[in-house]
N, C-alpha and C positions, 0 to 999 in steps of 0.2 A: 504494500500500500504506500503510495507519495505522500507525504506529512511535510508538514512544517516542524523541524526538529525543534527550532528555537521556541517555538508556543509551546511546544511539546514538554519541555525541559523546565520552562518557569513552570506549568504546571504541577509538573513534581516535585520542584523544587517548593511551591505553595502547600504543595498535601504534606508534605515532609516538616513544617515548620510545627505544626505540633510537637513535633516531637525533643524539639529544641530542648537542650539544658539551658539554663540560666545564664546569659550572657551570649551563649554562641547564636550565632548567624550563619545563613550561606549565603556566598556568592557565585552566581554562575557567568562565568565568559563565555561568549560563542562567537564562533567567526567561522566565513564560507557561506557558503551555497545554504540557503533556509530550505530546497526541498529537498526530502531525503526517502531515501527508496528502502526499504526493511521491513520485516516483521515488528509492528508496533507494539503487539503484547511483550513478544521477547524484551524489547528493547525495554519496558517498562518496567519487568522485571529486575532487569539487570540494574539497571539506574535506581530503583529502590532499593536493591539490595548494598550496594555500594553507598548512597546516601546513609542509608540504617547504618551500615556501619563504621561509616567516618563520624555520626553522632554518635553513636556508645563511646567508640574508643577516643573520641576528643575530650581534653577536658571543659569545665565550665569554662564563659568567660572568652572562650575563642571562634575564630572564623573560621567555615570551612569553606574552601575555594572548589568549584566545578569548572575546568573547562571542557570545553567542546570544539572542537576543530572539525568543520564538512568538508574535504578533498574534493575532486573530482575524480580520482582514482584511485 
């Protein structure tokens, strides 16, 4: 399916903010091509799983930084 990564990604980044300890924040960069070609569940998967785990293992008080880079190959 064609998605717009970058909407895609504040999204999760949005649902993910519950889960915030005290102080931390994320930040997401993106850069590239905003349409992107993939399985969107996979990808959603994946990117919540990674987010869940840069909050557990961070401590209070810090940022967590997402980048994103779309190539064309």
């Amino acid at each position: 399916v064609l998605f717009n990564v970058k909407d895609f990604l504040e999204d999760i980044m949005e649902e993910m903010r519950v889960q915030l300890k005290p102080g931390q924040d994320i930040e997401c960069k993106f850069s590239g091509n905003t349409e992107f070609l993939t399985d969107k569940r996979m990808l959603k998967n994946i990117s919540l799983n990674l987010v869940s785990n840069a909050i557990k293992f961070s401590p209070e008080g810090k940022i967590i930084h997402m980048e994103c880079v779309s190539e064309s190959d």
